[in-house]
C-alpha positions, 0 to 999 in steps of 0.5 A: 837429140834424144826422142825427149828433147825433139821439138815440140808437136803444135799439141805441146803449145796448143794450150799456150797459144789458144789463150793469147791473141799475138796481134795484141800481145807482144809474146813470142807465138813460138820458135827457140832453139832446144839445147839438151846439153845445156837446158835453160831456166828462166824465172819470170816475175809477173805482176798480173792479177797477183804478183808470182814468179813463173818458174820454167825448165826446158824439157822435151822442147818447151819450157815446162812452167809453174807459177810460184806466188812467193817466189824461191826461197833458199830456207829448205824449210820455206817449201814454197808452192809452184802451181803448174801452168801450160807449156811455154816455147823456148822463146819465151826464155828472152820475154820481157815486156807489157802484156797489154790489158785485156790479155791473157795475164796482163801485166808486167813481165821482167826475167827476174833469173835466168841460167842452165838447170842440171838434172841429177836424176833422169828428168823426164822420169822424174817429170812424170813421177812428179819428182824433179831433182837438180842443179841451178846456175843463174845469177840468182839461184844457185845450187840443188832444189827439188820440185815435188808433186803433191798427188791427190791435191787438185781441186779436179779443175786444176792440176796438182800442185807441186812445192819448190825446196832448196836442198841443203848445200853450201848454198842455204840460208835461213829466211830470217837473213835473207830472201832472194826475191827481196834483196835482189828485185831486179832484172837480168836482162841486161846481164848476159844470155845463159851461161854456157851458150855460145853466140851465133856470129852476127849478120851486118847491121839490116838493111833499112825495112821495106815496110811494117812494123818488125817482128816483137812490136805491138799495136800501142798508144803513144805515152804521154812520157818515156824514161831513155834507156841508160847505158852501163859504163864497161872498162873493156869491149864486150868479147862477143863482138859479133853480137854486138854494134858500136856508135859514137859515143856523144860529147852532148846533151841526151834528148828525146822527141815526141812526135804527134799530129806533125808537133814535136816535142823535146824532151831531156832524159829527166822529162823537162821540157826544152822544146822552147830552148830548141825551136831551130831543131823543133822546125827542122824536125817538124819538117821531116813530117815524122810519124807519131812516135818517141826518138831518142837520140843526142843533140851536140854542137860541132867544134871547130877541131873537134866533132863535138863541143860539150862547152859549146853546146853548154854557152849556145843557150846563151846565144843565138847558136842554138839553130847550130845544134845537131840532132843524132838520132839512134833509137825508135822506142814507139813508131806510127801507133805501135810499141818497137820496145821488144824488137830487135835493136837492129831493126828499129834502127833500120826503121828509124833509118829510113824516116830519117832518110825519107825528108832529111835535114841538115841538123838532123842525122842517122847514127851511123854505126862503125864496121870494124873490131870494136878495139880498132873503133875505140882507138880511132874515136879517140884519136878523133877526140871523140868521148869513147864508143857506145857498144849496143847488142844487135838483138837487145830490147829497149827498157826505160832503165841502165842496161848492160846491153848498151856499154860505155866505153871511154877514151878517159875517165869522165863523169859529172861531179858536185861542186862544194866549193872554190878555191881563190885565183892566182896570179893574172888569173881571173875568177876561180883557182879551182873547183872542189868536188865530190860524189854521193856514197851509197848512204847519200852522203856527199864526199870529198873526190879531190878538185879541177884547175883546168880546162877553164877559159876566161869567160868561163872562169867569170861566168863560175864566179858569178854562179858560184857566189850566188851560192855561197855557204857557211861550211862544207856540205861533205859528210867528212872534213878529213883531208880538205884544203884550205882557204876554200870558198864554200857553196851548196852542192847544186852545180854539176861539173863534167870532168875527165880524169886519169884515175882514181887515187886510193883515197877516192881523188881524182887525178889530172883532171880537166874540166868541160862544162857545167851541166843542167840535166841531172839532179845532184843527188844522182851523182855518185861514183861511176865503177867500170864494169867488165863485160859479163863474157859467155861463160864456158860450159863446165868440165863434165863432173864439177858443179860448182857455182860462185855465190849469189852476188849481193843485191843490186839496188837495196841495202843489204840487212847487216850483221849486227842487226838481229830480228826479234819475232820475224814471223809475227804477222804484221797486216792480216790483208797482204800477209806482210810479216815482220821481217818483210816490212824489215826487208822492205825498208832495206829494199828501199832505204838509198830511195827513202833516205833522199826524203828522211835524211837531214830532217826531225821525224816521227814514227808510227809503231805497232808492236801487235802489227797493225790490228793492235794499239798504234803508237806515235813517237817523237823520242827515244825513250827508253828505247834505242836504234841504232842509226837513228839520232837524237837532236839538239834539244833547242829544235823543240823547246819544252819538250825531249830532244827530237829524232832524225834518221842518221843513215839506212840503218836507222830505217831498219833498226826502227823497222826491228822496234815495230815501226811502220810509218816514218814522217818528216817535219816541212824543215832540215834539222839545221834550218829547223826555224824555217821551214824548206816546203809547203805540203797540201794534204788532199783528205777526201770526206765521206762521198768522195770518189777517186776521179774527184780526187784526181780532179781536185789534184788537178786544180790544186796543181793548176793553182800552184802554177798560176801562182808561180809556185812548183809543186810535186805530187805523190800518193799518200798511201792511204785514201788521198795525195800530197802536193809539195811545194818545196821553198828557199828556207827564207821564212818562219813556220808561222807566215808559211802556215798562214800562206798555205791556209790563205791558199786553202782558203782560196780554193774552198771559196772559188770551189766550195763544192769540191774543196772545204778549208775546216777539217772534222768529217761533218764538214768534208762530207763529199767534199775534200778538205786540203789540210794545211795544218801539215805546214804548221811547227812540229807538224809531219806528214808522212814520207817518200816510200814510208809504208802506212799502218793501214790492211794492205801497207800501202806506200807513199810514192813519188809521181808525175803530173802526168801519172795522175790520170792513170792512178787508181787510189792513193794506195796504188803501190804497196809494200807487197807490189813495191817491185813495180815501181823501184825502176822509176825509183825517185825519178819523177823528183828529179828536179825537186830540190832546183826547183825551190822558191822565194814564195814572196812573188806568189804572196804577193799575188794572192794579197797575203802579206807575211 
């Protein structure tokens, strides 16, 4: 080890650890290991008082740390600035999490990259001299920067600022085709360790802990809601496989309990609640006297020649077998007042062990994990008739989303479809012939996957006939007619199949498929397509002399801007507020179009543009004109008589080439394109007067909400994007615009009498002065109100976001996230919607309790 790279002195890190408090936040006091031949990067993104980027090198035993507010760039143009912070410890390399409000830099933490940095000059001259040449290789950067000191330019209270500048290689790109930090948003965690590290052989699973919390947990409150992490479906066992522990891989339901106060609850991973379906499973855990906290693990009815039923568990709910379901609990996320999220899997394991352990229960187990090579575990599984194995790295933290530390590996091919429809039975059979399925594409368009004609019993096969024609439809609801059968009875695409498989075709049909259940706890709209991956191995340290590096991989939950599409004034500033420019509103929407298109697509919109940004003129548009963007569509004239033909949003491509012809806002009418005469929802606009405080607005959407129960009625919220919320109530499309509009004012109008101070049902400012008009006039005929995810023309670009009931409490404006801040929200994405379409309704029953007749 050279005298540079020795291991940091307690003065290196004296600053680090002087401004944090580790018993409140869950960063790393110190530790890591120095590595001079294969130093590591990290970039860390930080949602603190601002969204930045932190930028660390290792280098002479800590991470060297600068804060980059824009983030890197691979324009050599974009010098963008890195304000230099205090020395981190190596440690901090594997941090990601919360920093609790109230420390130092609260916020949310994701390592956005992560990698080896090759110097190409002597670094530690070059870090004195203010002059850092080298080399990336992450998943992300790629290629040769420089970090330069701009002497002479402290303010004298803080250091001077360095700039970060991509070097020319073969690696440039021009800022107006691309920008890192938006098209690729996420984390790395999930990936593997640096490249080049080599994992140090891994002990047994721990022993149960004595006591205490383990190492990486914080003091928490208990949340009220919990998102499971999710597991990435590989198509070989991870070569590392010391590191890593393999369980069963369940042939059942997903649940979630939340223990409080000796109440528990259960939780499916969408957040609906099945406490009431699993009062058997609610007793036996009640009984364990559970300390306050979130399990996570996989409820399964036993088969007579299998461990596991999935057909099974799916029929107990129709009878009195449900007290047969077992509860395997494998993950502890929250325990007795602290947050275990950021400690080691195994020692959450050994803590959840022994609460389990402690007061056991027959229909509550332990996860047991297998001790042998994880080849020989998958082969015995699957000679059990088990689903396949889940590989679950020792050391990994738990997120609230797919993750690559925890691995599907299946005996077959299996996964959830939609079902569009069946074919007619033959011979003695009874009920159905066959299912016909498909899966979403990357735009949300369902298509064809091919069709399942086993795997059915008799009572299952008149059970599907009934759902099934409950559901009749017209004609296919795939985006393609190419290659269907014949002779096929259409349904709407709302019932999930579980299938296993041999293979895909090169057609995208399956083959020898078998069918196991239906299941309820998933939205539809989710099913897309599952690609195995390969397990990223440890890549081998590079041959002394090469440097060369594969691309950057194309971003991993946006839509990547096309070719074709060319940006006229990119540069041209958008808001003065947030600094938007033209072509981050572009990028924005490429960011979030596969979101936003599950709100916009099928539906006549409107569209705010603002050719000067949104100082300028605003104009409002329902038609082309003269102007023409690709991917956005004219209708039928006959949707609007009297007026030109209304427009709707074909694909992600309309969303970006309107974004190119200066739009801003994108709003949707209350009705499909195809049902245009009636109308699949009711939107309350809650439009706060002069006066009118934030916990008022929030106490008003409560009522709101409260109402809408008491009716009957679901409803979904979400920010507005401006100063107010959205309650949605989505409906069957049974009636015209004109009952649905008068409905929605008799219920405005019920509001505004029972509470006339806080609600007003006649709009114009003089009437709502301290009071909040909820406009019904959104559920009037040609009428729109802004979308899911649309930004707003208004000094900030807020954006309108989807949200949970039980969010509200913890919002801070209808504004809450923006197009800037964005990148806090796309892991819950449309999540808190999850069963918005299932939930549609008649509104006749809840008509007919507030006196109104249509």
């Amino acid at each position: 080890m050279a005298d540079d790279d020795r291991p940091p002195t307690d003065d290196a890190l004296k600053t680090y650890r002087a401004k944090r408090k580790f018993n409140a936040t869950p960063e790393p006091a110190g530790g890591g290991v120095a590595n001079e031949d294969e130093r590591a990067f990290v970039i860390q993104k930080h949602w603190a008082t601002r969204l930045h980027y932190d930028f660390r090198l290792e280098l002479e035993g800590t991470m060297k740390s600068w804060a980059v507010p824009k983030g890197p760039s691979y324009d050599p143009a974009d010098k963008r600035m890195a304000m230099p912070t205090e020395d981190h410890p190596i440690a901090y390399n594997k941090f990601e999490g919360q920093i609790p409000a109230g420390n130092y830099g609260a916020g949310k933490v994701i390592i956005w990259d992560k990698g080896t940095w090759i110097p190409l000059e002597d670094p530690h001259k070059g870090f004195r001299d203010g002059k850092l040449k080298f080399e990336m290789r992450g998943h992300k950067m790629q290629g040769k920067w420089t970090l330069v000191r701009m002497k002479g330019r402290g303010d004298g209270k803080r250091e001077d600022p360095w700039l970060l500048i991509k070097e020319r290689d073969e690696f440039v790109r021009p800022a107006s085709d691309y920008s890192v930090v938006d098209e690729r948003p996420e984390s790395v965690q999930a990936l593997e360790d640096r490249p080049g590290a080599v994992a140090a052989p891994a002990a047994p699973e721990a022993a149960p802990a004595a006591s205490g919390p383990p190492d990486g947990s914080v003091k928490a409150a208990l949340p009220a809601a919990l998102q499971p992490q999710l597991a990435t479906l590989a198509s070989e066992p991870p070569r590392d496989t010391a590191g890593w522990l393999y369980e069963i891989k369940f042939d059942g339901y997903r649940m979630l309990a939340r223990a409080e106060g000796g109440r528990v609850r259960l939780v499916t991973r969408n957040g609906n609640d099945w406490t009431s379906k699993l009062s058997a499973l609610r007793e036996a855990l009640e009984a364990m006297n559970l300390p306050d906290g979130w399990y996570d693990g996989e409820i399964i009815l036993p088969g007579r020649e299998s461990p596991s039923d999935f057909q099974a568990l799916q029929g107990a709910f129709d009878t009195a077998r449900t007290k047969d379901i077992v509860y395997y609990l494998f993950d502890l996320p929250y325990c007795a007042g602290y947050d275990l999220r950021q400690a080691r899997l195994e020692e959450r394991r050994a803590v959840l062990q022994r609460i389990v352990a402690r007061n056991p229960q027959p229909n509550v187990r332990f996860s047991e994990v297998f001790d042998a090579p994880p080849d020989q575990v998958l082969d015995s599984a699957c000679k059990l008739g088990l689903e396949g194995v889940i590989a679950k790295r020792r050391d990994s933290a738990y997120v609230t989303r797919r993750s690559s530390d925890w691995l599907k590996l299946k005996c077959q091919q299996r996964q959830e479809f939609v079902i569009a429809g069946f074919t007619d039975p033959k011979g003695s059979r009874a009920g159905i012939g066959s299912l016909l399925l498909g899966v979403h594409d990357a735009d949300g368009n369902l298509q064809y996957a091919g069709n399942v004609g086993t795997g059915f019993d008799d009572r299952t096969l008149r059970e599907l006939r009934e759902k099934l024609d409950a559901l009749a439809a017209d004609k296919a609801p795939f985006a393609s007619t190419a290659g269907l059968p014949r002779g096929v009875h259409w349904v709407q695409p709302k019932l999930l199949a579980e299938v296993t498989f041999g293979e895909w075709t090169r057609e995208g049909r399956v083959r020898h498929s078998v069918f196991h259940g239906l299941r309820t706890d998933k939205p539809a709209k989710a099913i897309t397509r599952e690609e195995a991956q390969k397990p990223s191995p440890k890549a081998a340290a590079p041959a002394k002399g090469k440097r060369s590096a594969p691309k950057a991989a194309a971003p991993a939950a946006s839509v990547t801007l096309p070719a074709s599409l060319k940006i006229s004034n990119p540069d041209r500033l958008i808001d003065p507020d947030s600094g938007i420019t033209k072509i981050g509103l572009v990028r924005y929407y490429a960011l979030v179009a596969p979101l936003m298109m599950e709100h916009v697509g099928g539906r006549p919109i409107a569209m705010v543009r603002a050719p000067d940004g949104i100082t300028g003129q605003l104009f409002f548009q329902k038609h082309l004109d003269r102007y023409k963007m690709a991917g956005v569509v004219q209708l039928d004239p006959k949707i609007f008589p009297g007026h030109p033909a209304m427009l709707e949003i074909a694909g992600a491509e309309g969303l970006l080439s309107a974004a190119q012809m200066n739009v801003i806002e994108f709003h949707t009418w209350n009705s499909k394109s195809k049902t245009s005469d009636r109308p699949d929802r009711m939107t309350f606009d809650l439009d706060p007067g002069d006066g009118v405080t934030w916990a008022q607005m929030q106490e008003a959407a409560q009522l709101v909400h409260a109402f809408l129960d008491e009716l009957g009625l679901p409803n979904w919220l979400k920010t507005s994007g401006g100063k107010g919320l959205h309650v949605v109530v989505p409906l069957k499309p049974q009636f015209g615009w004109d009952p649905v509009k008068d409905f929605s004012q008799a219920i405005v109008n019920h509001l505004a009498r029972a509470i006339p101070q806080r609600f007003v049902a006649k709009s114009g400012p003089k009437n709502r002065v301290g009071r909040i008009f909820i406009d019904y006039l959104r559920n009037g005929f040609g009428a729109t109100t802004v979308s899911a995810w649309s930004a707003r023309a208004r000094p900030g670009l807020g954006i309108s976001v989807p949200v949970r009931w039980d969010e509200l409490p913890r919002l801070k404006s209808g504004a809450e996230w923006t197009v800037a801040t964005v990148h806090e929200r796309l892991d819950e994405g449309n999540e808190p919607w999850a069963g918005y379409a299932a939930s549609a309704i008649s509104p006749t029953a809840a008509m007919r309790k507030l006196g109104f007749e249509p």
